[in-house]
N, C-alpha and C positions, 0 to 999 in steps of 0.2 A: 552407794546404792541409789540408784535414778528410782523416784516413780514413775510407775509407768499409767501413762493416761486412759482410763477404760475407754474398754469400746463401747460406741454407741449404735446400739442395734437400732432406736428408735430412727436415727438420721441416716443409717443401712438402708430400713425397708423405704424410710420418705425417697432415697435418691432410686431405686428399686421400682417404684413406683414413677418416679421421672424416666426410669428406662435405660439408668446409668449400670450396666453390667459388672462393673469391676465392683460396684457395691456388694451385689451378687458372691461372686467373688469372694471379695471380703468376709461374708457373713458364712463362706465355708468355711474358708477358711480359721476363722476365729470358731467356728460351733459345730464344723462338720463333721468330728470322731465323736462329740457327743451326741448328736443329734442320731449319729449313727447306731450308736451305745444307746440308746430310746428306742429305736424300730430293731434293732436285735432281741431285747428283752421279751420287747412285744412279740416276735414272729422267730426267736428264735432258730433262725435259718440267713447267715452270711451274705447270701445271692440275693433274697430276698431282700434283706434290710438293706443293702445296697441301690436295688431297685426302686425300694419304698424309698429311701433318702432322695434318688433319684428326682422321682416325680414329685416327692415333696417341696423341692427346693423349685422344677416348675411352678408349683402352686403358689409358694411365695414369690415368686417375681410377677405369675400373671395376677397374683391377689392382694400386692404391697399396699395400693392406695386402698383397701376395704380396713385395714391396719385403725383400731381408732385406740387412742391411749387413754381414753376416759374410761374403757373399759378392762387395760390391764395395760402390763408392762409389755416392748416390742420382742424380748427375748421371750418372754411368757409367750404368746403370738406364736413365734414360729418353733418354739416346742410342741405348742399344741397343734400347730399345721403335720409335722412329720407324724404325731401318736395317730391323729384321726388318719392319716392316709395310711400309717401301718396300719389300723382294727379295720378300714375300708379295706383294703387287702385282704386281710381275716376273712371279713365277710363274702367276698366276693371269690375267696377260695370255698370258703363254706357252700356256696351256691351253685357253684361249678356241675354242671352237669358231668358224672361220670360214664359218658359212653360204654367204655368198656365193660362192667360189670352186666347193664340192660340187655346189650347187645348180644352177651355171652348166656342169659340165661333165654333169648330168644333162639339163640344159636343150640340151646341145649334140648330147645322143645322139638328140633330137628332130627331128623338119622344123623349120626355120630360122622360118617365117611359118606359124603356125596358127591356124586360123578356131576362133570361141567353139562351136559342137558340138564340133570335134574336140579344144579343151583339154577338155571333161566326159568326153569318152572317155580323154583322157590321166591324167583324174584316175582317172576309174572305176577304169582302168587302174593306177595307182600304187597306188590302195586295196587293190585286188586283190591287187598285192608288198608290199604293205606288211603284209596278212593272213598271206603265208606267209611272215614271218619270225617266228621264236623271240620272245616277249614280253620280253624281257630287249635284245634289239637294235631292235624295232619302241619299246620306250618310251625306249631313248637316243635312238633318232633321233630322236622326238617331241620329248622334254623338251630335245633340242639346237638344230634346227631351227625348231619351231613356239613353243616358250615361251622358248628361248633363255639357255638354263641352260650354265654352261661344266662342260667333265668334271669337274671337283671335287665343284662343285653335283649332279648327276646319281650320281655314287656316292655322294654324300651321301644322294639320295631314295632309290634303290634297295638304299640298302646293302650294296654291292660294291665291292671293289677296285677303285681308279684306273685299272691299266692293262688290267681285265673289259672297263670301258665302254667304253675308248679302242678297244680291239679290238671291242666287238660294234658301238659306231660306225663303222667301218672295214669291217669285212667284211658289216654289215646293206648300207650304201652299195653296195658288188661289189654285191651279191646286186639291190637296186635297181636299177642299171645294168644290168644283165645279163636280168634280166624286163622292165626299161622295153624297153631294145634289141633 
């Protein structure tokens, strides 16, 4: 019976951080069904945790040199790179704007069966509310609806607080309802 010599995660991320790929590599290969076995617990969903591993393992190559061992071990490190990028995921599902549901109960303040003139009136119509909302709420609803940006994305374009957009999305939406009907 050979021992077998551990791996070194710490001299992993150092050469990671030099831009040696095969480290990369390496560090799946030695931690990547667990690390995997981490973002499924979290997110419960195969595709997902695949994805999260995914972009996790981005994070550790473009963030090896931030790596500092005074404040913990390098396997510790990029265990805790994959958790925060699965619950970042979480979250950013959480915040996800749901089109469909808005859209459908704007759709319901309508006649049930509309003929093609009377949807170009219904849109004219929507342009119309859509003109006299505040630019700040007319382009949440835009950039959430038509381009399909989640609130994070959308204070990120606009440069506003998180919970600015969540509210001018909410109260633009009244205000549509309310001129549609």
């Amino acid at each position: 019976m050979t021992d077998a010599v551990p791996f070194d995660h710490q001299a992993a991320l150092l050469a990671c951080a030099a831009g040696e790929r095969r480290a990369l590599q390496a560090l799946y290969e030695q931690e990547g069904r667990y690390l995997l076995g981490v973002a499924l617990r979290i997110l419960r969903d195969r595709a997902l945790a695949e994805d999260v591993l995914h972009d996790a393992f981005l994070n550790i190559w473009t963030r090896a040199a931030s790596f500092d061992p005074a404040r913990g071990t390098a396997r510790g490190w990029i265990f805790t790179v994959v958790r925060h990028t699965a619950l970042n995921r979480i979250r950013a599902m959480q915040h996800e704007v749901n089109a469909g549901d808005d859209l459908e109960d704007l759709a319901d303040a309508q006649e049930p069966a509309v003929a093609a003139p009377e949807w170009q009136a219904d849109l004219g119509r929507l342009e119309d509310c859509l003109d006299q909302l505040s630019d700040a709420k007319r382009a949440s609803i835009v950039y959430a609806y038509v381009d399909g940006y989640t609130h994070s994305e959308i204070a990120e374009r606009l440069k506003a607080p998180l919970g600015s957009v969540k509210a001018w999305i909410k109260r633009g939406l009244a205000s549509l309802r309310e001129c549609i009907g």
